[in-house]
N, C-alpha and C positions, 0 to 999 in steps of 0.2 A: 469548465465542465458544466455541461447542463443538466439541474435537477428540475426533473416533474415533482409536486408535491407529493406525491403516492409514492418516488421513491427519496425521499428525501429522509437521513438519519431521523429516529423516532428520538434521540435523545443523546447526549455526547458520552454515555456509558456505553450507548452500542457500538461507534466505531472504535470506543477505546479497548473494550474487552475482543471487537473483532482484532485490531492489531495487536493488541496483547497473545491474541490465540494464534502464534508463530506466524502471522501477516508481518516479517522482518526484516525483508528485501524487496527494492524498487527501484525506481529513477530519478535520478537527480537531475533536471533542469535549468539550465543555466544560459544568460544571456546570450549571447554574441556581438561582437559590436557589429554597427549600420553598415545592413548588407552581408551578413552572414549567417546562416542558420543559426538556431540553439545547439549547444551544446547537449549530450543524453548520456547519462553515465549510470550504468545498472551497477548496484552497491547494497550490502547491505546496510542496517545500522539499528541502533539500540535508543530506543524511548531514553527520558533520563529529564525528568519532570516535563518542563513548559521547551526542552530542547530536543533535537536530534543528534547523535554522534556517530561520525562519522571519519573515516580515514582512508586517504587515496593516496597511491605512490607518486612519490616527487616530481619524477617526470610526468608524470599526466599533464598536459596541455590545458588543463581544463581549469587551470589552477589562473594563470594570465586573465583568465575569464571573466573571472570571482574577484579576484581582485576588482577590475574593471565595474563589472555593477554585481551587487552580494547579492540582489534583489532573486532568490533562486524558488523554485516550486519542486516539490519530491515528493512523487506520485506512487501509492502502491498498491496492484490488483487482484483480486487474486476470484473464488468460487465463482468460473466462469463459465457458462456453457451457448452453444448453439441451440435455441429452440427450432426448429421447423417448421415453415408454416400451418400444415395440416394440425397439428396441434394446436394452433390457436386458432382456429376455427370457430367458428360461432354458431350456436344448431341455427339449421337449416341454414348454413353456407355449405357449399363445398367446398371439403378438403383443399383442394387444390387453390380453391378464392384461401387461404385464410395465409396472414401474411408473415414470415417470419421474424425472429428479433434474438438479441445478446441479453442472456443474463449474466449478471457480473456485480460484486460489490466494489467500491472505490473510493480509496482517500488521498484524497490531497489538503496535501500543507504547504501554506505560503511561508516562505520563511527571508530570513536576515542571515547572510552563513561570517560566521566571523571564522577565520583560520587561525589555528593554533600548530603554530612552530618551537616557543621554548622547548627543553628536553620534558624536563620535570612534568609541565602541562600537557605532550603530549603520551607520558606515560600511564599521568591521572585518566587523561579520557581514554588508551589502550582498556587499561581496568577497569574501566564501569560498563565498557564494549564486551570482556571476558566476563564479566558478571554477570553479563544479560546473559550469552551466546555457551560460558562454559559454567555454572552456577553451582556444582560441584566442584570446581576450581583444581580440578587437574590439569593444571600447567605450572609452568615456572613462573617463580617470583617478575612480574613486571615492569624492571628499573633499569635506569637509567644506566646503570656501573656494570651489572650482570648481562653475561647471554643467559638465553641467546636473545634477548627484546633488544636490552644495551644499543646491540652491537646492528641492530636494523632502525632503531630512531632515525637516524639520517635517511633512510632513503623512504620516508612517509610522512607526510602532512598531514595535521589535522584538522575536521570541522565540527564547529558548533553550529546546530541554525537553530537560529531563536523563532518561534512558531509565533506567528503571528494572524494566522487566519488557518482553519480545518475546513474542508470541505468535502462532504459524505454521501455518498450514493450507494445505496442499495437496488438494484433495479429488478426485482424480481415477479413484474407483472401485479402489484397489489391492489390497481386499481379495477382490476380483474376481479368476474364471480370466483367466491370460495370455490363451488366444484370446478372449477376451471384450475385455479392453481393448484390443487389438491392431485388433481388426474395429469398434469405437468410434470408436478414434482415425482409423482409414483413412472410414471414413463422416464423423466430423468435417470432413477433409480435403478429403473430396467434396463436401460439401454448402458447403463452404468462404464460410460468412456471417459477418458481421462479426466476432468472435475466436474463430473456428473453428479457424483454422491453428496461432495459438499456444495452443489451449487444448490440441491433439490434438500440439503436441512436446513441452508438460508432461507430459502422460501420458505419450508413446513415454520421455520424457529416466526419469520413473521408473520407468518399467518396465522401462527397462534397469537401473535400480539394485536394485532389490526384487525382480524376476522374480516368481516366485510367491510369495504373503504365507504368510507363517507366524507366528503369533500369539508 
């Protein structure tokens, strides 16, 4: 993934709090051997310090994979919009000169995936998965001897990836005049289609940070 410095995370609490703020499902990335595409597997999964966790069902294909090389990348997107070129127009261009572009935030994590098969272990990681995902903890006890979890252990695998490189993109135009992205965001607003809203308080949130970019 290519960062411009203008959008480049301002600090590793931004994309943590962005993923914190339900950014909790993406893609998992994985090898192929020589002469075969990657693997792409949309999953959720739950932070859980300096790891990811994660659980895929047993036949998944994608497992032979991982074995092969763990070396994996899981990618999550999300406050995304279409800008139109007319809007980024520049006074005295016209409209129609002015060129369009994606807003979107993005993180990628390099990771290590170690699979986790014992029972016990892969009940520990169930539960730190329902801790994140059900926090009021309305569900059944999560063991090994009980259903209904018990009795589905066998038929799901589990992953740890140990994080070894974050990689954060915010791309919200910040190298951009203030009144520019200001009149973006409020037309975002307006026009307010599918992640219009949050893509246009990413922008406002760093524009209050950055105000005018200065190289």
């Amino acid at each position: 993934m290519f960062i411009h410095p203008w959008d480049a995370a301002l600090d590793e609490a931004e994309w943590q709090t962005w993923i914190a703020d339900g950014h909790d499902f993406g893609l998992l990335s994985v090898n192929g051997p020589l002469g075969h595409a990657p693997a792409v597997v949309p999953t959720h999964f739950a932070p859980d310090g300096d790891q990811l966790l994660i659980h895929l069902a047993r036949p998944n294909p994608v497992w032979e994979w991982i074995e092969y090389d763990p070396n994996v990348t899981f990618s999550v997107i999300g406050d995304y919009a279409f800008v139109p070129g007319p809007w980024r127009a520049g006074p005295g261009i016209p409209p129609t000169d002015g060129v369009p572009t994606s807003y979107y935030a993005a993180v990628q994590f390099v990771c290590q995936a170690r699979i986790v098969d014992e029972p016990e272990a892969k009940a520990e990681l169930l539960r730190r998965q329902m801790a994140h995902f059900q926090p009021d903890g309305d569900h059944a006890p999560v063991e090994v001897d009980q259903p209904p979890y018990g009795r589905m252990l066998p038929g799901i695998r589990g992953l740890r990836l140990d994080v070894a490189e974050v990689r954060a993109k915010f791309k919200y135009d910040d190298h951009k005049p203030v009144d520019h992205r200001t009149t973006v965001a409020d037309r975002l607003t307006a026009r307010g289609q599918a992640l219009d809203e949050p893509t246009a308080r990413q922008q406002r949130r760093r524009l209050d940070r950055i105000g005018p970019w200065t190289p």
